[in-house]
N, C-alpha and C positions, 0 to 999 in steps of 0.2 A: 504494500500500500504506500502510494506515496502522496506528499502535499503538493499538488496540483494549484485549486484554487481558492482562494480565501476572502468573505464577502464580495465576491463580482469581479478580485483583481486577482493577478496571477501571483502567487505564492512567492513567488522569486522576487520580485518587488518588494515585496516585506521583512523574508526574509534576509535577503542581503543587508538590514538594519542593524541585526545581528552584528554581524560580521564586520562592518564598517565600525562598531563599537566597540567591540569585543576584540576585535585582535589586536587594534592600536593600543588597549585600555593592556590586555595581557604584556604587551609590548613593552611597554611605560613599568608595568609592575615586574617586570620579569628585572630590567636594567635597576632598576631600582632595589629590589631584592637582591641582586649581585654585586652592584657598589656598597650599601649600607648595611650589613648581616640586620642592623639593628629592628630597620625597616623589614626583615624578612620575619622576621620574631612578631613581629608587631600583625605582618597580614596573616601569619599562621598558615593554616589549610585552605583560605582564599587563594594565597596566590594559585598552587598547581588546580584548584577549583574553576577556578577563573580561564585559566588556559584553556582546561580541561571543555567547559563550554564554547570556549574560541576556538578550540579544535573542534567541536560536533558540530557546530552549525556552518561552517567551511561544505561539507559534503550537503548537507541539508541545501544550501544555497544553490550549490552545484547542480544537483539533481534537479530542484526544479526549474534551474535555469534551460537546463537543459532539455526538458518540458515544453518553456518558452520558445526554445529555439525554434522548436518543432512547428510553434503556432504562429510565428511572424516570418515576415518577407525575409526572407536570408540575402545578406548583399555584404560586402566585405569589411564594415565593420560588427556585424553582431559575430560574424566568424572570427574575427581579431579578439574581440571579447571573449567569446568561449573558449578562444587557445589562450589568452592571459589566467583565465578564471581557472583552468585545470591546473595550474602551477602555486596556486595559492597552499592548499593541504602541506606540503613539505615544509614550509613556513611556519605553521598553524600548529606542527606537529612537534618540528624545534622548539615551540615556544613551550609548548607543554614538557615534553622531556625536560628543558630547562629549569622550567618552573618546578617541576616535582625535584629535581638534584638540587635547588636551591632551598627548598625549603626540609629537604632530608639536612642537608650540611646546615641549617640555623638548627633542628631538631637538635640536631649531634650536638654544635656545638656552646648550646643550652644545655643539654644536659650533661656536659663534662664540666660546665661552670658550676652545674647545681651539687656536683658531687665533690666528696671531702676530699679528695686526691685530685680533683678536676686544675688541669692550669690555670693559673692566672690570666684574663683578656689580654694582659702586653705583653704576656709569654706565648703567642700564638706559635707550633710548630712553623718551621718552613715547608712543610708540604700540605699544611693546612693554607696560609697564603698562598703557596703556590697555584693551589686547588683553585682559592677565591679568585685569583685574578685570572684563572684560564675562564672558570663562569662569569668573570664581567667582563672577558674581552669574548667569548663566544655569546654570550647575551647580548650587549650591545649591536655584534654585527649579525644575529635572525632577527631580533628587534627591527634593524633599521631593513635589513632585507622584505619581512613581512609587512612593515607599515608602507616601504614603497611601491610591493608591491599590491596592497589593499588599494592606493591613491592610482599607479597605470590600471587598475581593473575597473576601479570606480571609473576613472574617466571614459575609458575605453565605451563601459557602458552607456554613460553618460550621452555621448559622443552617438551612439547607435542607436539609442532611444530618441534622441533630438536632434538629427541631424539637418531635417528638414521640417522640423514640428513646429515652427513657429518664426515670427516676422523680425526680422534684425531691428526696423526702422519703426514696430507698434504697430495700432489701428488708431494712431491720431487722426489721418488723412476720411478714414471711413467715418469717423466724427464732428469733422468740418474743424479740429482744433488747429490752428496754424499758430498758436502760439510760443 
């Protein structure tokens, strides 16, 4: 079964709301939770939560765009858009992966503070930093891979939705407005 149509409009249109939210939103949380342990402590099980939705609704948008395809004039940009739109999941999919290794490493390293042998926060091992800055230099660069490529998919859509859907110059002239 799939989502097809939703009150009178095609499923794809609503859902990619989703996704347009969701992945920049994971995005932001993800870099953020990999610069600041602190901030990862803070969002808990929201972060890889978060992703985790920003990954399912990737395919969900997918699909019924795909649906869409089916029902409008195909002409070269809704096809440019469907080959953007298939490339988003691997992105979607980094963020999550990411998100869940960053919030296991704030788990961890909360509970080695919490315990009576645990090290001191300015005694962090060096393969515990080291850890942290491989997840904020791979976070940063699916972050910024996924939100750019959320904005060429939006546009792309954008672009094939309204290519022709409306008047550059208004309907002043069909109103007698020459003002």
């Amino acid at each position: 079964m799939s989502l097809t149509v939703v009150n009178g409009l095609p499923a794809h249109v609503l859902i990619v709301h989703f996704v347009i939210v969701l992945v920049p939103l994971s995005a932001l949380a993800v870099v953020a939770g990999a610069i600041w342990p602190s901030a990862a402590r803070r969002m808990g099980i929201v972060l890889p939560l978060l992703a985790l939705v920003a990954l399912a609704s990737v395919p969900m948008a997918t699909q019924a765009g795909e649906w869409l395809e089916e029902h409008v004039d195909s002409d070269a940009l809704v096809r440019r858009h469907a080959e953007l739109g298939d490339g988003l999941l691997p992105w979607a999919a980094g963020l999550f992966v990411l998100a869940a290794a960053i919030w296991w490493m704030s788990r961890r390293a909360a509970s080695a503070e919490a315990t009576p042998g645990g090290r001191a926060r300015t005694a962090t091992p060096r393969s515990a930093l080291a850890l942290r800055v491989v997840a904020a230099v791979l976070s940063v660069g699916v972050a910024t891979g996924a939100v750019v490529d959320v904005y060429r998919i939006g546009d792309s859509g954008a672009k094939a939705a309204w290519h022709d859907g409306f008047s550059k110059t208004g309907n002043d002239e069909e109103h007698g407005d020459k003002g």
